[in-house]
N, C-alpha and C positions, 0 to 999 in steps of 0.2 A: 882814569875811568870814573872819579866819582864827578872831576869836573862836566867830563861825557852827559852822566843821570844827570845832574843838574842841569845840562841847558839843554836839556829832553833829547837824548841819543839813547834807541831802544836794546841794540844787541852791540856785538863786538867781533869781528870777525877774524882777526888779526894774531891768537895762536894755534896750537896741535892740540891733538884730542884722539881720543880713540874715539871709534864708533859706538859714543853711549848719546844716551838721550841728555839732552841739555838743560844746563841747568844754569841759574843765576851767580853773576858775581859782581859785589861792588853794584848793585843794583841793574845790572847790565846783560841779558840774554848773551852767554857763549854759544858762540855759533860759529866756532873755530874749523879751518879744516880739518882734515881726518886725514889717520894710516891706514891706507887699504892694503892689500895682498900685490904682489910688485911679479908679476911672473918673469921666472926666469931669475930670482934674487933670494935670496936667505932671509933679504930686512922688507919689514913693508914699507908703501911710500903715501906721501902727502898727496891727499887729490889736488893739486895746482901743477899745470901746466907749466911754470917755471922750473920745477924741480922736476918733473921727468924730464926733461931738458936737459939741464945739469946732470944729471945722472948719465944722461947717456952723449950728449955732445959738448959734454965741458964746459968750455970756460966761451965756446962761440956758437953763436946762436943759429947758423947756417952749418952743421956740420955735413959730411959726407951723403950727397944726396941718394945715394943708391941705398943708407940705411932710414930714409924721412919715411915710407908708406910702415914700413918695420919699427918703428919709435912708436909712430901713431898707433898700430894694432896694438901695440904692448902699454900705451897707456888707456885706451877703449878699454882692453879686455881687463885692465886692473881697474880700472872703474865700475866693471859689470861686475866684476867677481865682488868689491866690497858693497856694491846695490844687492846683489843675493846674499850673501853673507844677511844684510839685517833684514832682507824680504824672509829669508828663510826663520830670521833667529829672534832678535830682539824688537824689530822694527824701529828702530833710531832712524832722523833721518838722516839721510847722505846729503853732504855738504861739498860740492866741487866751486874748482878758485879757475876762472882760467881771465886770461889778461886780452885777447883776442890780438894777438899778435901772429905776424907768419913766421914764426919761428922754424925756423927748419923746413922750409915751405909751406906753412900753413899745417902741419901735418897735427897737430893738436887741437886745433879748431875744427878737423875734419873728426876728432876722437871723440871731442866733447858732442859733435851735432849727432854722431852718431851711436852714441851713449842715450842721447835725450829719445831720438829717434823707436830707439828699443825699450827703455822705462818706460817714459811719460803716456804711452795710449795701453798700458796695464792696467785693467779694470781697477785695482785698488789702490793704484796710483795719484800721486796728485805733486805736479812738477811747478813751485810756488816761487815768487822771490823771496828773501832772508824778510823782507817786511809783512807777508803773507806768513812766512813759521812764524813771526814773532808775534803776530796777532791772532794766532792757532793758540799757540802757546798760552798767550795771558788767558783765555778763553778757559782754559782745562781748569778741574778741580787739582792743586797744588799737591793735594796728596795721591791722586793720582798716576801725577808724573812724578813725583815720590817713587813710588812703584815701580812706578815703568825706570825707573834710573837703576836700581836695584835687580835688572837684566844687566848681563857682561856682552862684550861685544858677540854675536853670534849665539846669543844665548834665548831660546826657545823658554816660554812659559813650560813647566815639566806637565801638565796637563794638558789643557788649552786656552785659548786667550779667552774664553768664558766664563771660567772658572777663577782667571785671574785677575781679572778686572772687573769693576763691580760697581752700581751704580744705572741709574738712565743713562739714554743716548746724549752723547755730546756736542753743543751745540756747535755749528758750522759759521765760522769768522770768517771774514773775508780771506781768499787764496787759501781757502782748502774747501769747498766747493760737496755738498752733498754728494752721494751715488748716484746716480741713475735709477728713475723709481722702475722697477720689477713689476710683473706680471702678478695683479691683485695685493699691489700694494698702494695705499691711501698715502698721500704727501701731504704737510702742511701747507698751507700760505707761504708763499715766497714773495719777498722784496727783490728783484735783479734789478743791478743796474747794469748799463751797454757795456759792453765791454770795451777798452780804451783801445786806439790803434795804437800804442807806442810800444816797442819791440819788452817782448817779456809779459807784457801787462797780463791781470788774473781778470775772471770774473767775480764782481762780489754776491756771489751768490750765496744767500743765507737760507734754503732752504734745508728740511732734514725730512727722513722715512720715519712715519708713526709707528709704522712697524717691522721688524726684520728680525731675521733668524741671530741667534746670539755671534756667529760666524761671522755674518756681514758686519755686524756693527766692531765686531772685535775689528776685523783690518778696515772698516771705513772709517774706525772714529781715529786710529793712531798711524798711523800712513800717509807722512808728507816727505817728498823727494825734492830736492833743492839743485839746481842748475846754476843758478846766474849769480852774477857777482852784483 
């Protein structure tokens, strides 16, 4: 990992984690996957598409076709359930691994599109690649995300996110993208550039709202949802 920082490698994606907000190691943004909620299981499970797999068709990658549409709900709906988990709690973001293979008919890849399907066009959303959170990230005041790490997995500010976070608006890096300006609200200047055509790609949009209720800014400024590998 430090050879990684040294020849400029910004995050790491490669172990487990609970669903906390990310923090450095070794110089290196952890942006491991997570254990979400596994339904129908007592343990929770890794958001990557390999391991619901294993779990449930062993050691081959084609198992019993009559259980592929049933594999697939049951890894969709553990993905939605630990995406509300931190929508509702701490706002960590959700980090999924999937390898776009047809494993078991494609039936994972039909879990993941329809996971993105249902987050990603939620107003206080914002569905980035791991190079988009890492440039969110460097962006944030450190102590901050201090703070915000000091949330447990599903765990809610005990008042509200206004009271807990503190400070101006924080600026918008590329791949987390402003909100949508509101009715009688003033925008700064913005710089956009095109958006790219290559599958995944962010807008770099650095604009932000001059002004907004303390609500908005609490979920527009710490709310990034992670899809892609």
């Amino acid at each position: 990992m430090r050879a990684a920082r040294d020849l400029g490698f910004r995050y790491d994606t490669s172990g487990v984690n609970d669903q906390v907000w990310p923090k450095k190691k070794e110089g290196l943004w952890d942006l491991s996957m997570q254990l979400v909620p596994f339904p129908g299981h007592s343990f929770e499970q890794l958001t990557m598409d390999y391991n619901f797999m294993v779990n449930q068709s062993g050691t081959t990658t084609q198992g019993d076709p009559a259980k592929h549409e049933m594999w697939g709900d049951q890894m969709r709906d553990s993905l939605l359930q630990g995406f509300e988990r931190a929508y509702d709690g701490n706002r960590a973001p959700l980090i999924i691994g999937n390898h776009f293979e047809s494993w078991n008919g494609g039936t994972y890849m039909r879990a993941v599109e329809e996971v993105v399907q249902e987050v990603c066009n939620k107003s206080d959303v914002r569905c980035v690649s791991f190079r988009g959170l890492a440039d969110w990230l460097d962006a944030q005041d450190p102590e901050t995300l201090a703070k915000l790490r000091t949330l447990n997995v599903g765990e809610a500010p005990k008042k509200d996110w206004a009271s807990f976070l503190s400070g101006g608006p924080a600026p918008a890096p590329k791949g987390c993208p402003a909100p949508p300006r509101r009715s009688g609200e003033r925008q700064a200047d913005a710089v956009t550039s095109s958006p790219s055509t290559k599958p995944g790609s962010i807008w770099a949009d650095r604009s932000a709202p001059v002004r907004s209720s303390p609500h908005d800014r609490a979920f527009f400024r710490w709310k990034c949802a992670i899809w892609r590998v």
